[in-house]
C-alpha positions as CSV (number, residue, x, y, z in Angstrom):
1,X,0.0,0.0,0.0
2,X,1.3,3.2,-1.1
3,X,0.5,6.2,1.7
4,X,0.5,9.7,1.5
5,X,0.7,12.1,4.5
6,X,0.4,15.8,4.5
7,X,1.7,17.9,7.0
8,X,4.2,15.8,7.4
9,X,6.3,17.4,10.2
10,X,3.5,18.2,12.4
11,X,2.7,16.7,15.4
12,X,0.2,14.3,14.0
13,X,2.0,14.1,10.4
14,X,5.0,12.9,12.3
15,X,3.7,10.0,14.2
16,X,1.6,8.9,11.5
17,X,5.0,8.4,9.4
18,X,6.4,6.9,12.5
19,X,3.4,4.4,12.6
20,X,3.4,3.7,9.0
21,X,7.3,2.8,8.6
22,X,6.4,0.2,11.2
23,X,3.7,-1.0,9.8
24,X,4.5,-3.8,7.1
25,X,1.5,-3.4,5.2
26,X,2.4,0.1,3.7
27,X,5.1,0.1,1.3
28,X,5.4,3.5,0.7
29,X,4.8,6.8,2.2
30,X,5.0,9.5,0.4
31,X,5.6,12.7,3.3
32,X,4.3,16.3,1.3
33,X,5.6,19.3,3.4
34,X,6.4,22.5,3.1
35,X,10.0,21.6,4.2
36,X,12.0,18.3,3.5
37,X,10.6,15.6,6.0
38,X,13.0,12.8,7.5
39,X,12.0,10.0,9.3
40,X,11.1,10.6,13.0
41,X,13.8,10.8,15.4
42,X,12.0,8.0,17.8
43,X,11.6,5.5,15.0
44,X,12.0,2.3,16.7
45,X,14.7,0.1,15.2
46,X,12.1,-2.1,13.3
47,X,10.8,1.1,11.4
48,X,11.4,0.9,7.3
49,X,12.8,4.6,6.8
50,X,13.9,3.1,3.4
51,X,9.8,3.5,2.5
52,X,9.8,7.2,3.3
53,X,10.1,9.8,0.2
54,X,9.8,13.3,0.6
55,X,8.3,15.7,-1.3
56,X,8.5,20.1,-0.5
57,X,5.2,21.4,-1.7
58,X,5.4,25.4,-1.2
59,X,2.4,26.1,-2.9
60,X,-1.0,24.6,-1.7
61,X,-3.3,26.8,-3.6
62,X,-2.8,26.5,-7.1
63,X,-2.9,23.4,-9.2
64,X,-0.3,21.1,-8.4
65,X,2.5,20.9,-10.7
66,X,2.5,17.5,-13.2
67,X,5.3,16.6,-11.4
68,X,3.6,16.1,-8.0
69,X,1.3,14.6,-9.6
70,X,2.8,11.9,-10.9
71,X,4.3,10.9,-7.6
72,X,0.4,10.8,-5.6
73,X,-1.6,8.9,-8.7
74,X,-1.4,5.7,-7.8
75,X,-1.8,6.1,-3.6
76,X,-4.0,3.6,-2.2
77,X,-4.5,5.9,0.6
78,X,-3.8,9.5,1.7
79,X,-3.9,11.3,6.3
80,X,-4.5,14.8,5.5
81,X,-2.6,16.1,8.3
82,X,-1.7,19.8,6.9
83,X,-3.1,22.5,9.3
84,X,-1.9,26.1,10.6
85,X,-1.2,26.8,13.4
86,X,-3.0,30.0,15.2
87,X,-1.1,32.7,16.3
């Protein structure tokens, strides 16, 4: 199962890449952020970090670019995790 997550280096992005590179089911996850996302410093040892690709999206308003688009077409599944945070 290919995964993508938003919001990647949130709070809740972050442990749902955490959980998926453990999981064995997921072969992919595809992490879209607005800055490069790595896996989680408290992977445990058993985690896959090999499955994680990252992917810097500035620009959520506007159609995404063919490029990024090629990456997320064939995603079985997709954690919208992108929020803002108040000020």
């Amino acid at each position: 199962m290919k995964l993508i997550v938003t919001g990647a280096t949130g709070l809740v992005g972050s442990e749902v890449i955490r959980l998926a590179l453990r999981n064995p089911d997921i072969t992919s996850v595809l992490a879209i952020a607005r800055k490069p996302v790595t896996p989680p410093a408290n992977a445990e040892m058993k985690a896959e970090k090999s499955k994680l690709r990252s992917l810097v999206l500035n620009d959520w308003t506007n159609t995404y670019p063919e490029s990024v688009k090629q990456q997320i077409k064939d995603a079985d599944a997709c954690i919208w995790a992108l929020a803002v945070t108040p000020s």
